[in-house]
KOLLO-136147 format. One record per residue (C-alpha): x, y, z; residue number from 1. Coordinates in Angstrom, 3 decimals. Example, Ala and Ser with C-alpha at 12.3 -4.5 7.8 and 13.67 -1.06 7.14 Angstrom:
<pts>
+----------+----------+----------+-----+
|        x |        y |        z |  nr |
+----------+----------+----------+-----+
|   12.300 |   -4.500 |    7.800 |   1 |
|   13.670 |   -1.060 |    7.140 |   2 |
+----------+----------+----------+-----+
</pts>
This chain:
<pts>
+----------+----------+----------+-----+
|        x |        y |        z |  nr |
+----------+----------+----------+-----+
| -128.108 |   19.719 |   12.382 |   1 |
| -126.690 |   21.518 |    9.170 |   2 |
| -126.418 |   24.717 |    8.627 |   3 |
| -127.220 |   25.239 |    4.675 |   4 |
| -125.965 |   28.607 |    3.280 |   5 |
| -127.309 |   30.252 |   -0.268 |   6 |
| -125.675 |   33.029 |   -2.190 |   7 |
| -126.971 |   36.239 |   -2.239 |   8 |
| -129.783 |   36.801 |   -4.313 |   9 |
| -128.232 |   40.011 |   -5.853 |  10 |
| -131.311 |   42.127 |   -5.198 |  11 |
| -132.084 |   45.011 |   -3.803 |  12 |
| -133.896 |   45.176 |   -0.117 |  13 |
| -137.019 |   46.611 |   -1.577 |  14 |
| -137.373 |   43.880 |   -3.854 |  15 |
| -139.280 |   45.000 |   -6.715 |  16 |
| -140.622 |   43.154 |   -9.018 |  17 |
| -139.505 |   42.798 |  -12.435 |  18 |
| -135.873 |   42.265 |  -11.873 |  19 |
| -135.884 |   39.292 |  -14.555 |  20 |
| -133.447 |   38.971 |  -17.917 |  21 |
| -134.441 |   39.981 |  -21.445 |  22 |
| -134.422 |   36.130 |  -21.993 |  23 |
| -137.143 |   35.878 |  -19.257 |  24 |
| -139.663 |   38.406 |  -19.921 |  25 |
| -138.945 |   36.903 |  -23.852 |  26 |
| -140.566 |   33.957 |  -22.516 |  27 |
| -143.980 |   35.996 |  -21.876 |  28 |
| -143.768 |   36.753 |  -25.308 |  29 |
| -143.332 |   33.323 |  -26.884 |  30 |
| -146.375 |   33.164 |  -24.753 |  31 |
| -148.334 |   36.088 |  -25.741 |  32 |
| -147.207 |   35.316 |  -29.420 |  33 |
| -148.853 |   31.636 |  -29.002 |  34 |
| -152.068 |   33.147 |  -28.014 |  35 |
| -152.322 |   34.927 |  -31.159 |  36 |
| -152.059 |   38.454 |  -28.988 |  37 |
| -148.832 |   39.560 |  -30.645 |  38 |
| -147.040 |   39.322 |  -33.298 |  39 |
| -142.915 |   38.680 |  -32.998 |  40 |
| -141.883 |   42.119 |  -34.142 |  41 |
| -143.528 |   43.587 |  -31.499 |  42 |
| -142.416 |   41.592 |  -28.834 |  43 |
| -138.924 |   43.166 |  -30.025 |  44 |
| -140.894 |   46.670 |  -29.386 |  45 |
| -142.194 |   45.784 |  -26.241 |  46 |
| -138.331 |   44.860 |  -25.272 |  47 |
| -136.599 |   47.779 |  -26.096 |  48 |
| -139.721 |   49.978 |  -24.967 |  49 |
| -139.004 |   47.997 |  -21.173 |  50 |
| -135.596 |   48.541 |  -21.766 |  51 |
| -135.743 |   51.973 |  -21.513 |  52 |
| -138.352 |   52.701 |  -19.229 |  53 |
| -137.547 |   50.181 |  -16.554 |  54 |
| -141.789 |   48.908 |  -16.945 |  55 |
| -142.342 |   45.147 |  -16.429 |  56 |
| -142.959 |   43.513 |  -20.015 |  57 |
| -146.624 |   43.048 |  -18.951 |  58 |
| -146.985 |   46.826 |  -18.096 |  59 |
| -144.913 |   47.818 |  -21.044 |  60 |
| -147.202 |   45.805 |  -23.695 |  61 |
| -150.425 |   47.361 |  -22.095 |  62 |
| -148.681 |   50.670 |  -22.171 |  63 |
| -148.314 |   50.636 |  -25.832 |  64 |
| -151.748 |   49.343 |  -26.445 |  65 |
| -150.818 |   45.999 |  -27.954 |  66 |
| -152.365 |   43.458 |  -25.422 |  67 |
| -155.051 |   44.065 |  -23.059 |  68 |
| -155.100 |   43.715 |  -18.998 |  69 |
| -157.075 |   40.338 |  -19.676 |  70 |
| -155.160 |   38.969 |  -21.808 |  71 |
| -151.954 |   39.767 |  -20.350 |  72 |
| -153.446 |   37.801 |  -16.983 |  73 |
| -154.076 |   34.482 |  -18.863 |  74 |
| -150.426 |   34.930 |  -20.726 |  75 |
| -148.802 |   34.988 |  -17.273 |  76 |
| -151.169 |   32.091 |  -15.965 |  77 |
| -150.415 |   30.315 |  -19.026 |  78 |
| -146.161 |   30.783 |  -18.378 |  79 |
| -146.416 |   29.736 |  -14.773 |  80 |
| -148.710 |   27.310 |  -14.211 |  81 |
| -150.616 |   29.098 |  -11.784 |  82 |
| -152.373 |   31.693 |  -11.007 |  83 |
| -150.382 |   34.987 |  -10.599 |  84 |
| -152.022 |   38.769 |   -9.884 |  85 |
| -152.070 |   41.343 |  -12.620 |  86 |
| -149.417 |   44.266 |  -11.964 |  87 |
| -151.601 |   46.299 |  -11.330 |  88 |
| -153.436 |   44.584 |   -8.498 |  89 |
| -153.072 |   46.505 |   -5.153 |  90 |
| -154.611 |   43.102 |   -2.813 |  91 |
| -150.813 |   42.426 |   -1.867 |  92 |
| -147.993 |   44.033 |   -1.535 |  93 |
| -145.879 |   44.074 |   -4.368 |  94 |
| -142.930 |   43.243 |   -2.201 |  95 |
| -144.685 |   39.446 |   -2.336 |  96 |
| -142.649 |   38.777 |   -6.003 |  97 |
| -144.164 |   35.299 |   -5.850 |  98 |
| -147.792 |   36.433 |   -6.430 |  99 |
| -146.922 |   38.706 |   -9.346 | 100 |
| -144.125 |   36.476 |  -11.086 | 101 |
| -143.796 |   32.916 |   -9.705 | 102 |
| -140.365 |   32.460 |  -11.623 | 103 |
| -138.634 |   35.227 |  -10.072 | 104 |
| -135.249 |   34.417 |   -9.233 | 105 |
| -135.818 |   35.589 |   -6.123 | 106 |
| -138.784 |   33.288 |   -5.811 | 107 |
| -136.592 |   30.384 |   -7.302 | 108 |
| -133.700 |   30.548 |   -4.810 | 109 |
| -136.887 |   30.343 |   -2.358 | 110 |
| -137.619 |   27.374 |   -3.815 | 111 |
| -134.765 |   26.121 |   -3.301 | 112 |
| -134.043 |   26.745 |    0.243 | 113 |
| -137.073 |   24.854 |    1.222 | 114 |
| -135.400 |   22.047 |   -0.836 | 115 |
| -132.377 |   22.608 |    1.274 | 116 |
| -134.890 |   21.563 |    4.214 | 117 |
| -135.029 |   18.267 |    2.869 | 118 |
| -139.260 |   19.327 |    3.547 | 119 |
| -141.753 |   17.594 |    1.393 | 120 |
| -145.151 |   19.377 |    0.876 | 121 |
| -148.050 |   17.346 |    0.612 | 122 |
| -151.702 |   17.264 |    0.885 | 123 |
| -151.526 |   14.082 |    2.861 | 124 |
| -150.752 |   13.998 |    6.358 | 125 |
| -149.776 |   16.114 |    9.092 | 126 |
| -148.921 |   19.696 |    8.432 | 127 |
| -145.198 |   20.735 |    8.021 | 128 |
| -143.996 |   23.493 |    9.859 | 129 |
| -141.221 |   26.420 |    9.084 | 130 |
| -139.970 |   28.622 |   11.145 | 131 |
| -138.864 |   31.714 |    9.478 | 132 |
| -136.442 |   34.526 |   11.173 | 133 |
| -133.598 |   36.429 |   11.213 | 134 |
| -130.158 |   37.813 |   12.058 | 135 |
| -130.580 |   41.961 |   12.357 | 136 |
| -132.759 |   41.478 |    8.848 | 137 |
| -136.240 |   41.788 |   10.176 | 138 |
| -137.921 |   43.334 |    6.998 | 139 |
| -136.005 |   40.331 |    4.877 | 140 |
| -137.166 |   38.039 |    7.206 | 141 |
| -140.732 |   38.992 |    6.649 | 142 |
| -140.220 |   39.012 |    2.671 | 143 |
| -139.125 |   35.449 |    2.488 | 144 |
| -141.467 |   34.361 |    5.037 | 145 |
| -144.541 |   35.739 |    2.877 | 146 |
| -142.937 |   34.730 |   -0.583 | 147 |
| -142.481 |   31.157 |    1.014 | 148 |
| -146.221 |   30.821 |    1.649 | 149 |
| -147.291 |   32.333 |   -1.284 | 150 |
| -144.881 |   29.526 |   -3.156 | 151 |
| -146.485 |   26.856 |   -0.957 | 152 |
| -150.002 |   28.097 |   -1.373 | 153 |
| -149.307 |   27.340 |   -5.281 | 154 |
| -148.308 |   24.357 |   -5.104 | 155 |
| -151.751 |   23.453 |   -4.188 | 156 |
| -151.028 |   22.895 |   -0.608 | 157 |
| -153.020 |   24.996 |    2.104 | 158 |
| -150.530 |   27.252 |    3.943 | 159 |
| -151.312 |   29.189 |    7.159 | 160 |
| -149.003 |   31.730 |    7.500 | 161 |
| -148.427 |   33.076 |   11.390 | 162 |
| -146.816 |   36.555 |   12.066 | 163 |
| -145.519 |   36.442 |   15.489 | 164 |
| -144.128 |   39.916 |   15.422 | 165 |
| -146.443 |   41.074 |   18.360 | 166 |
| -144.380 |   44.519 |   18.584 | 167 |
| -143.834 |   45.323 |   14.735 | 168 |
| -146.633 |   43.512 |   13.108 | 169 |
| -145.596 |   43.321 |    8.779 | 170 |
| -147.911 |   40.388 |    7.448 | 171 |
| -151.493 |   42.390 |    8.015 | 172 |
| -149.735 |   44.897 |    5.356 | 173 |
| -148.641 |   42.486 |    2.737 | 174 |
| -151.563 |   40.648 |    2.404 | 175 |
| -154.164 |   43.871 |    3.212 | 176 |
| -155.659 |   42.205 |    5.876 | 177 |
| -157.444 |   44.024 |    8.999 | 178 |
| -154.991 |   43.468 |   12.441 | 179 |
| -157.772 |   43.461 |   14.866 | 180 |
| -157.331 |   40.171 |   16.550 | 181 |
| -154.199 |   37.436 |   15.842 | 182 |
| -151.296 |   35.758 |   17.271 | 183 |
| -151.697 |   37.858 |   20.478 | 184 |
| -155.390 |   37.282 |   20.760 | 185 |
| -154.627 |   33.518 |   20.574 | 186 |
| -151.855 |   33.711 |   23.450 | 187 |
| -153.715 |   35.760 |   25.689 | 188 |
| -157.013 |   33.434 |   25.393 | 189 |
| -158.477 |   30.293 |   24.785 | 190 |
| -159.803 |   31.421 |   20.966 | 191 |
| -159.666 |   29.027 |   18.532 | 192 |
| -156.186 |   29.575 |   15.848 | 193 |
| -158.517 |   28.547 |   12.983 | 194 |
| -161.162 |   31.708 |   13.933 | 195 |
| -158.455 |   33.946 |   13.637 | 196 |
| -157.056 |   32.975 |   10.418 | 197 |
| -157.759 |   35.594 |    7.106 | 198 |
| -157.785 |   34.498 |    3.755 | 199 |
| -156.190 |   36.135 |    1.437 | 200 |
| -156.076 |   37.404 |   -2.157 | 201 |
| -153.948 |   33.992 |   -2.707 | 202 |
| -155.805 |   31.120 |   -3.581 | 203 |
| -154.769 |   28.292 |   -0.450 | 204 |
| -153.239 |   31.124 |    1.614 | 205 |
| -154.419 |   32.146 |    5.229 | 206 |
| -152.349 |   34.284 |    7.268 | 207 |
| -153.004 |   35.167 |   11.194 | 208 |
| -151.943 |   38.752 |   11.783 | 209 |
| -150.286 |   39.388 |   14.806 | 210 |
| -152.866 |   41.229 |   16.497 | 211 |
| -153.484 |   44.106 |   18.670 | 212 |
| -150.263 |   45.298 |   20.047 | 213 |
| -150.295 |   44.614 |   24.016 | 214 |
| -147.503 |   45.407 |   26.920 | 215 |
| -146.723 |   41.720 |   28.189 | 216 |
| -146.294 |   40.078 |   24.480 | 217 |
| -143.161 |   39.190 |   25.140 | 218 |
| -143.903 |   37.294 |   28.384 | 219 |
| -146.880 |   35.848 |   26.514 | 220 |
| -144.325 |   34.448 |   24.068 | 221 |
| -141.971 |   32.865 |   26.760 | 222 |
| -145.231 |   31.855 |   28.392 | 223 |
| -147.230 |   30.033 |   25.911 | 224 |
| -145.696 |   27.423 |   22.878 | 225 |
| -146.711 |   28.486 |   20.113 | 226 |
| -146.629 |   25.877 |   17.975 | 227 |
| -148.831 |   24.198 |   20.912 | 228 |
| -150.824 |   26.419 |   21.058 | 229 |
| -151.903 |   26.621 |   16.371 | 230 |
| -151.976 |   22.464 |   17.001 | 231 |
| -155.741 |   22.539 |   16.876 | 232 |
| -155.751 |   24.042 |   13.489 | 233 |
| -153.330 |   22.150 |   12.090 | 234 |
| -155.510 |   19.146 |   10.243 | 235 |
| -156.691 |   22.425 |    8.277 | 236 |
| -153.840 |   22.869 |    6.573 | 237 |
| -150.702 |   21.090 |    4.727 | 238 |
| -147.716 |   24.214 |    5.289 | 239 |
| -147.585 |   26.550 |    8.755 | 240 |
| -145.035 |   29.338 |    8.311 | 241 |
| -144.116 |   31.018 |   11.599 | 242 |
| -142.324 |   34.402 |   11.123 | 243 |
| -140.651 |   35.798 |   13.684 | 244 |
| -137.768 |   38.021 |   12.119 | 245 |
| -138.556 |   41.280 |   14.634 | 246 |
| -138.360 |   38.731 |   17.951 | 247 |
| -135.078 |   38.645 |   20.114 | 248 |
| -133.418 |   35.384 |   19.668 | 249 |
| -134.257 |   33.701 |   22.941 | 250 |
| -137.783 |   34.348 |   21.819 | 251 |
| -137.284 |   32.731 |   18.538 | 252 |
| -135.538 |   29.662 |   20.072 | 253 |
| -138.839 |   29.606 |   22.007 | 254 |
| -141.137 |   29.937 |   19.080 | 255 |
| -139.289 |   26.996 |   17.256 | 256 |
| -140.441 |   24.253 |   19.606 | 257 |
| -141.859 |   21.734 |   17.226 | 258 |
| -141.267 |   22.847 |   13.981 | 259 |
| -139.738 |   20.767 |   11.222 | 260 |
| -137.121 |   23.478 |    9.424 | 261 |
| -136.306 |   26.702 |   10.149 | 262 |
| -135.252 |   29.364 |    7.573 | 263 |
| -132.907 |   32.559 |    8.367 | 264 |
| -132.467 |   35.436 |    6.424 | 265 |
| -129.126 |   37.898 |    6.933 | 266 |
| -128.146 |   40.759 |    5.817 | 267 |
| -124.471 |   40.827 |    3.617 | 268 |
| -122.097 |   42.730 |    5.231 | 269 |
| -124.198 |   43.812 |    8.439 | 270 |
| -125.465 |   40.764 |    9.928 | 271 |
| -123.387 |   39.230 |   12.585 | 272 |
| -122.075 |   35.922 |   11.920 | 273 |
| -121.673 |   35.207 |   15.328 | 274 |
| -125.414 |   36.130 |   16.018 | 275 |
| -126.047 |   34.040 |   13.527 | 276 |
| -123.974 |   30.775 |   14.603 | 277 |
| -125.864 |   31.610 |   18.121 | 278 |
| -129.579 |   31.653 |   16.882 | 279 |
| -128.652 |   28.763 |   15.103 | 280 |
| -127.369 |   26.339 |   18.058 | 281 |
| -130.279 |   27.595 |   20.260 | 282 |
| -133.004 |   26.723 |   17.974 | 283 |
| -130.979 |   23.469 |   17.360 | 284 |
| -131.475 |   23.042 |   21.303 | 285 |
| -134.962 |   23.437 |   20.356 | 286 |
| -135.285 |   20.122 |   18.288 | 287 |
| -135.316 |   21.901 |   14.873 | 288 |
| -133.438 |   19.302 |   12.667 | 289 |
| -132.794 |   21.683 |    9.680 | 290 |
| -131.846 |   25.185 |    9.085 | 291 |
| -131.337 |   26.996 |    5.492 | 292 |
| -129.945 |   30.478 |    5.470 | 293 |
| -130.303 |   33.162 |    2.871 | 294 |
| -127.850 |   35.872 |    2.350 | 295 |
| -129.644 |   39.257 |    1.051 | 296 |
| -128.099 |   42.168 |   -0.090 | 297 |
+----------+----------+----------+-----+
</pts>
């Protein structure tokens, strides 16, 4: 096993979008500039205008009346290569940076990590599977769990994304989905994974909530594999993300039982390295033959 480490990422916890360089959101320009939708003097405008009001580019050009929502959508398509959600779209949480602005550098160091994995999406074959969790970083856990699928789900690859926070459920909230049934439905019953899987505002994105809150879910979790227990939906998809930040670590090291690479988030200055080095050697224990680690400040 090796332990890969990242920098930090330099951003804040609540992770708002927009947190690019002048040289980045320039790039929109070039693009809206290309499309005949502005001219280059008033990309400068747009600049300094975003300078001082601390407005995405996108939300500053609209502001000022010199593009329109629609045409500001196929500019960002156009830069990224995907499709991306408007700024002003409420159908996920705008902590999900990837759906808004795929080249975030938040989003790239993502990227990256699952690099780090030495993990190879593809369309072909069985599904690959990523654990993601953390050390005392619960909330960051969840954030790079649901930017990782939403990077996956662009790719082209179809990504189930599982929240197995049965106690503090996060993913029904990013993705506005309802929480009525989930990963604690599944473990408490012979239902189907695939029937409980929501599709999102993402194209190639499902995500199975965790699901009505219930006393024993941590005995169902020590009870039942998990991993086991999605197999049947597996041939469905190409990328499985299992997040797990809230869970103690004995519970993680549980949920990790057949997955290919697991990713951990900490916290800079408040995580415990020695928590860390722990979660790390029982999930190893587990079988997992990679782990990436993110440091977020």
């Amino acid at each position: 096993m090796r332990l890969r480490s990242s920098a930090s990422n330099n951003l804040p916890n609540n992770l708002e979008v927009g947190r690019q360089s002048r040289k980045d959101w320039r790039r929109l320009g070039e693009v809206l500039v290309g499309l005949g939708a502005l001219r280059d003097d008033q990309v400068e405008s747009i600049l300094d205008h975003q300078s001082n009001t601390g407005k995405l580019f996108g939300e500053a050009s609209v502001e000022m009346g010199l593009v329109t929502p629609a045409m500001l959508r196929i500019a960002q398509e156009r830069q990224h290569g995907v499709k991306v959600l408007s700024p002003e779209d409420e159908s996920v949480d705008h902590r999900v940076i990837a759906a808004f602005d795929p080249h975030h550098e938040f989003v790239e160091r993502i990227k990256v990590m699952l690099l780090n994995l030495g993990i190879m999406l593809s369309t072909q074959g069985a599904a690959k599977i990523v654990l993601v969790s953390g050390v005392e970083a619960a909330r960051e856990s969840a954030l790079v769990a649901a930017n990782l699928a939403v990077v996956c789900a662009q790719g082209g690859t179809r990504t189930l994304l599982v929240d197995a926070n049965l106690d503090q459920p996060v993913h029904n909230h990013l993705f506005r989905i309802n929480n009525r049934s989930g990963v604690s439905t599944l473990l408490a019953s012979t239902d189907a994974p695939l029937r409980l899987a929501m599709q999102t505002a993402i194209d190639n994105l499902w995500v199975i909530p965790a699901g009505p809150s219930r006393p024993d879910a941590s005995a169902l979790l020590e009870r039942e594999q998990l991993v086991h227990r999605l197999m049947p939906a597996m041939e469905d998809f190409d990328a499985v993300i299992i997040e797990c930040g809230s869970l103690l670590a004995p519970l993680v090291a549980r949920a990790a039982i057949g997955v290919h690479g697991a990713m951990l988030a900490v916290r800079e200055h408040e995580s415990s390295m020695n928590d860390l080095r722990a979660l790390v050697d029982m999930i190893t224990l587990k079988g997992v033959p990679q782990t990436s680690v993110v440091m977020m400040s």
